[in-house]
Each structure stands twice: as structure tokens, then as C-alpha cells.
Backbone as ProteinMPNN parsed JSONL, in Angstrom:
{"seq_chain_A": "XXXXXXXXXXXXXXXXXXXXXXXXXXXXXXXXXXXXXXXXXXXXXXXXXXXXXXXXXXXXXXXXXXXXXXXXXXXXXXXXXXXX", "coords_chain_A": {"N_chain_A": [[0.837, -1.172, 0.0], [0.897, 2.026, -1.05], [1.794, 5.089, 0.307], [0.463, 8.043, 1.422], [0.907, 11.284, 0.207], [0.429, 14.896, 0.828], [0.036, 16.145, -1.157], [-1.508, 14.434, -3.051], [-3.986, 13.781, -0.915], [-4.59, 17.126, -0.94], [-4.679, 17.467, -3.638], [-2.669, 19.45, -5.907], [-0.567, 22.307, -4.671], [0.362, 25.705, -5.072], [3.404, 26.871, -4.32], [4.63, 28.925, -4.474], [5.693, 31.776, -3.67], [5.619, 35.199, -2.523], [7.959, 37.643, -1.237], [7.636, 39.482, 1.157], [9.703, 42.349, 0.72], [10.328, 41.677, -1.672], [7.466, 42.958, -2.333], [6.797, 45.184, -1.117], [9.48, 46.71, -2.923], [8.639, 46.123, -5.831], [6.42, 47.876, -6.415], [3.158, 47.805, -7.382], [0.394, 49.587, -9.06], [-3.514, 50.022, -9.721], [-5.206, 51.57, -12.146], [-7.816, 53.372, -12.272], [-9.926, 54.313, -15.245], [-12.114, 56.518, -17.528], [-12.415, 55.507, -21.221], [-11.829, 56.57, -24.326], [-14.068, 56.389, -25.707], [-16.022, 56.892, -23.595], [-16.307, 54.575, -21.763], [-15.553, 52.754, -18.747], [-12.496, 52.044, -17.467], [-9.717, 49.59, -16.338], [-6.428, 49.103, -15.03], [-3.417, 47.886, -14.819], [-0.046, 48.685, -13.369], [3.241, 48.194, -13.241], [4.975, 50.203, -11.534], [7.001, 52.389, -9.527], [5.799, 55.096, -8.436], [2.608, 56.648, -7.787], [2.606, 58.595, -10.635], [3.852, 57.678, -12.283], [2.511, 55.003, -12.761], [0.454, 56.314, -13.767], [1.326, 57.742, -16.587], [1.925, 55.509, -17.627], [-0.051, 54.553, -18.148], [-1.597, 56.226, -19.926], [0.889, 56.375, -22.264], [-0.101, 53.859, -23.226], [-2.728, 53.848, -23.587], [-3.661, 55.961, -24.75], [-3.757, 59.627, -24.84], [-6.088, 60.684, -25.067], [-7.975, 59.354, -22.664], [-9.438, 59.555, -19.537], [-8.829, 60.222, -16.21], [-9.867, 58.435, -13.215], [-9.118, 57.02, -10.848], [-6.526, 56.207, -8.597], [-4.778, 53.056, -7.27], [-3.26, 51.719, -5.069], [-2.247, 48.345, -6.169], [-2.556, 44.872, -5.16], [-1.633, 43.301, -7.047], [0.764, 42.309, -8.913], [1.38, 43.261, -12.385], [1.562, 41.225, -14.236], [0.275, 38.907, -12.796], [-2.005, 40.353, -13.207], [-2.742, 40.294, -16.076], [-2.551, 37.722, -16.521], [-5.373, 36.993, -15.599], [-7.381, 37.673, -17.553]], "CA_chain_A": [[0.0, 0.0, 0.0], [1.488, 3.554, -0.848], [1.928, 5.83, 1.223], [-0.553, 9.313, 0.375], [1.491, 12.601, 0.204], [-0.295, 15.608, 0.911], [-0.443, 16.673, -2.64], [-2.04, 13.14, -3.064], [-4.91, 14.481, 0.138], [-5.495, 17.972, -1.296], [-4.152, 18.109, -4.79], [-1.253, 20.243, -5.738], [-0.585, 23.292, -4.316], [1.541, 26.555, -5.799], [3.869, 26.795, -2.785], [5.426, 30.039, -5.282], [5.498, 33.42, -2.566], [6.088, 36.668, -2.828], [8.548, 37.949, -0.227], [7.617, 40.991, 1.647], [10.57, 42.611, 0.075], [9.57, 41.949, -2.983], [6.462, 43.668, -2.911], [7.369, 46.724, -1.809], [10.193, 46.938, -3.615], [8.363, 46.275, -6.731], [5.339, 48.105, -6.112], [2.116, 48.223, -8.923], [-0.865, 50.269, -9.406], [-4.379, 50.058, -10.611], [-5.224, 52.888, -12.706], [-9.105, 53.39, -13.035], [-10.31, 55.677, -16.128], [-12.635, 56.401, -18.894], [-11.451, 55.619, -22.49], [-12.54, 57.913, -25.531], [-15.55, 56.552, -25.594], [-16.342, 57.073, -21.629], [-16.375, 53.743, -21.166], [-14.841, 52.701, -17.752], [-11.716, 50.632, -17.595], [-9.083, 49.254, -15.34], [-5.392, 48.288, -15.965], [-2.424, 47.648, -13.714], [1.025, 48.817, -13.67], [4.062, 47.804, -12.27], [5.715, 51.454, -11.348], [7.153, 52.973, -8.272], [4.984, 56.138, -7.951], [1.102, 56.929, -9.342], [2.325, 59.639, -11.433], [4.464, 56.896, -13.503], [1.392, 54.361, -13.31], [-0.695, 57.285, -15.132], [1.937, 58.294, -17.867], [2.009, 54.298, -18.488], [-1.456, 54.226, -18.496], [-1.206, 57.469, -20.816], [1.081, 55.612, -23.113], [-0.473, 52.025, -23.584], [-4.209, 54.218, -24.177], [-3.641, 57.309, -25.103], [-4.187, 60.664, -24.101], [-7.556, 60.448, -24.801], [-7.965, 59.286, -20.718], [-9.707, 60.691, -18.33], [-8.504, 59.59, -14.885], [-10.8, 58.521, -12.142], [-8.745, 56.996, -9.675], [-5.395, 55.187, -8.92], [-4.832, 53.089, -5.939], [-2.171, 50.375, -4.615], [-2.392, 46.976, -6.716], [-2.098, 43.841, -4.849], [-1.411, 41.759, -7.852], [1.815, 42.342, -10.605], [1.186, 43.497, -13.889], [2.031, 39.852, -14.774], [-0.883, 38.523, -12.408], [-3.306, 40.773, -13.955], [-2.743, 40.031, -17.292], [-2.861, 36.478, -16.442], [-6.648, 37.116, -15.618], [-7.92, 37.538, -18.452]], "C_chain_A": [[0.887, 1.242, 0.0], [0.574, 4.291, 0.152], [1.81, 7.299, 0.741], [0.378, 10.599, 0.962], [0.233, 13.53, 0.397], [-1.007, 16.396, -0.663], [-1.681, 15.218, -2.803], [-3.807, 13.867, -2.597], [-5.501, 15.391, -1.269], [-5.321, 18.534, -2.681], [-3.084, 18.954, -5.146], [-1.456, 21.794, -5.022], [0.43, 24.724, -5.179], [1.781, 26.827, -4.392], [4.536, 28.016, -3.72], [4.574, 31.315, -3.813], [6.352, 34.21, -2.955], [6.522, 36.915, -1.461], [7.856, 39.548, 0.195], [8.524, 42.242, 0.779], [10.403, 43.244, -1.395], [8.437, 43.006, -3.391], [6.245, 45.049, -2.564], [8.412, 47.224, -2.786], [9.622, 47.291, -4.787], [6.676, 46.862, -6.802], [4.272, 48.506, -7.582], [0.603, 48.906, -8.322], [-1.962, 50.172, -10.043], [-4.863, 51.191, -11.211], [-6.697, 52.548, -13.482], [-9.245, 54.53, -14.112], [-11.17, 55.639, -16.992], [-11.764, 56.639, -20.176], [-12.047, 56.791, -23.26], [-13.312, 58.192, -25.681], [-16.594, 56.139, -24.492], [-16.628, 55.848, -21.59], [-14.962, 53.106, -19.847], [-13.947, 51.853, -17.878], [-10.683, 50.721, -16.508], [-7.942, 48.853, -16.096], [-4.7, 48.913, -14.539], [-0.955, 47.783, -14.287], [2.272, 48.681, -13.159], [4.728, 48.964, -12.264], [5.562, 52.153, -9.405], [6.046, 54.055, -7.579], [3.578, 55.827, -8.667], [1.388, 57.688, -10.509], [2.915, 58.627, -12.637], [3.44, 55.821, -13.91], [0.685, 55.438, -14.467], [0.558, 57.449, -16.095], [2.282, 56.219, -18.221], [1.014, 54.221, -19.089], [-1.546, 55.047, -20.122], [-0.659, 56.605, -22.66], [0.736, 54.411, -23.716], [-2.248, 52.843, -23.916], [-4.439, 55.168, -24.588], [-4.064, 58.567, -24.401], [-5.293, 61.152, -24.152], [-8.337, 60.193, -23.024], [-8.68, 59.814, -20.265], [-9.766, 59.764, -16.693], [-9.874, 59.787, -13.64], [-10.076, 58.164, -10.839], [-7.626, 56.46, -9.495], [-4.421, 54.391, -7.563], [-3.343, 51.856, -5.87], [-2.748, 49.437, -5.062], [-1.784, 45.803, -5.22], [-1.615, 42.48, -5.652], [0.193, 43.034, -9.113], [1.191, 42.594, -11.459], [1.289, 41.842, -14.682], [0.974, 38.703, -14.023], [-1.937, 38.978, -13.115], [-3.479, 40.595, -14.983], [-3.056, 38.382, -17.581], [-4.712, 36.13, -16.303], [-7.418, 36.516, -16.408], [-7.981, 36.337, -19.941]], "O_chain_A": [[1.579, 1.483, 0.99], [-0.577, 4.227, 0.582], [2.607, 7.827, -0.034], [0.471, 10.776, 2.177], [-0.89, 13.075, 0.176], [-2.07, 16.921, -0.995], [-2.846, 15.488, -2.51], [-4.625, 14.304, -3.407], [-6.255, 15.031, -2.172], [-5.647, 19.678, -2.997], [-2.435, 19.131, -4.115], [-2.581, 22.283, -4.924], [1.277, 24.314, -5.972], [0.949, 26.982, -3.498], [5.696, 27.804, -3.369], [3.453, 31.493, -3.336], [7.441, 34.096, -3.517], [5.805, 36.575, -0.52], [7.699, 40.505, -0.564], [7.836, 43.073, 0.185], [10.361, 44.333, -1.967], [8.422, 43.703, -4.406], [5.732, 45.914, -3.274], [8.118, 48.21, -3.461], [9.779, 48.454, -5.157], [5.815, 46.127, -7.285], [4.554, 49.255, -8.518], [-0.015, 48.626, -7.295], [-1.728, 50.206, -11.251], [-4.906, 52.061, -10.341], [-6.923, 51.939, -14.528], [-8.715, 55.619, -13.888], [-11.19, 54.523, -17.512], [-10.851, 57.447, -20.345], [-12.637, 57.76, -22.783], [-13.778, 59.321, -25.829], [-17.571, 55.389, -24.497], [-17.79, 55.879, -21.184], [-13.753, 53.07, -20.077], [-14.287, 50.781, -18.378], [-10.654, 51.715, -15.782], [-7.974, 48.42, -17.248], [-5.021, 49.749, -13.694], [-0.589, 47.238, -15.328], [2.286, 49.442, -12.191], [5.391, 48.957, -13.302], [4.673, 52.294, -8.565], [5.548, 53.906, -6.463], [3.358, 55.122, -9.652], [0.599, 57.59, -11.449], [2.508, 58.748, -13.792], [3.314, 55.57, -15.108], [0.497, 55.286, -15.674], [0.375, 56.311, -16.527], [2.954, 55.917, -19.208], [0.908, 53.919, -20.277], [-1.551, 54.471, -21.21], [-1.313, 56.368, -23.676], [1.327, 54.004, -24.717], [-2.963, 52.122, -24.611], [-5.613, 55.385, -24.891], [-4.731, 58.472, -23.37], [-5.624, 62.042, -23.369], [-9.134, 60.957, -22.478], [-8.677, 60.992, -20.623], [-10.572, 58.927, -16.285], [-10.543, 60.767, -13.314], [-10.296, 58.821, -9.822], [-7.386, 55.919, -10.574], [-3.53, 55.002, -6.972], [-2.695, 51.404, -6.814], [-3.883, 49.291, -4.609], [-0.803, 46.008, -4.505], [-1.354, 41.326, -5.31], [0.23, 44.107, -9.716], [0.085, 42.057, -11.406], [0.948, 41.703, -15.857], [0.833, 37.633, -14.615], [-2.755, 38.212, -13.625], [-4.683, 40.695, -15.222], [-3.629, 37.913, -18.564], [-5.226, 35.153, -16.847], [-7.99, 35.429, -16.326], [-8.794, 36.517, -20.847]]}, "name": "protein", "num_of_chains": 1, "seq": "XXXXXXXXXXXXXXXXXXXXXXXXXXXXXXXXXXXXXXXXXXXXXXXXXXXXXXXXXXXXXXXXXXXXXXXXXXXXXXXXXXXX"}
């Protein structure tokens, strides 16, 4: 008779962490706004300050924009994209 591992039990797990460290260090932003055609949207940026989230935002949608809000991300630019 084998002998049941825990993966076995509860299936695998992602044992992958983010260090403290890490996440300030690399800190990201969500950057709410309307596009051109006022429809509302969301996007995430991996940048130190807000003012560099918005001039990403800026660049990746144009200056068309109109900013509503822009707060501390808890996920990577590389999580959020995974989302979708």
C-alpha cells in the first residue's frame, strides 16, 4: 500500500510566494479611467509612484484618458494580465 502525500490528500498546491521585500520593492498600481468613448476601464502597472502608473497608463491608451482613480495593486502586472 502507498503511502498518500499531501499533494495526493489535497491536490497540488503553488507553494510560489512573494517575499515581503519583494512587494514593496516592486510596487504596482491600478489605474481606473474612462477611455474615448467614456467607457470605464481598469489596468495595472508595475511602477514605483502613481504619477508613472498614469503616464504608463497614458502611453499604452492614449491621451484620450480621463482619470478617475489610482490606488495600490495587490497583484503584478504579470498577475493581472494572467486574468484575463
Amino acid at each position: 500500500m502507498k503511502q498518500l502525500t499531501i499533494d495526493d490528500v489535497i491536490g497540488s498546491f503553488c507553494y510560489k510566494a512573494i517575499s515581503t521585500s519583494e512587494k514593496f520593492l516592486n510596487p504596482s498600481f491600478e489605474v481606473h479611467f474612462y477611455d474615448k468613448e467614456e467607457r470605464q476601464k481598469m489596468d495595472c502597472f508595475d511602477a514605483k509612484t502613481e504619477i508613472e502608473a498614469w503616464n504608463a497608463a497614458i502611453e499604452e491608451h492614449g491621451k484620450e484618458i480621463q482619470k478617475i482613480m489610482i490606488t495600490h495593486s495587490n497583484r503584478t502586472r504579470t498577475e493581472f494580465l494572467a486574468l484575463d
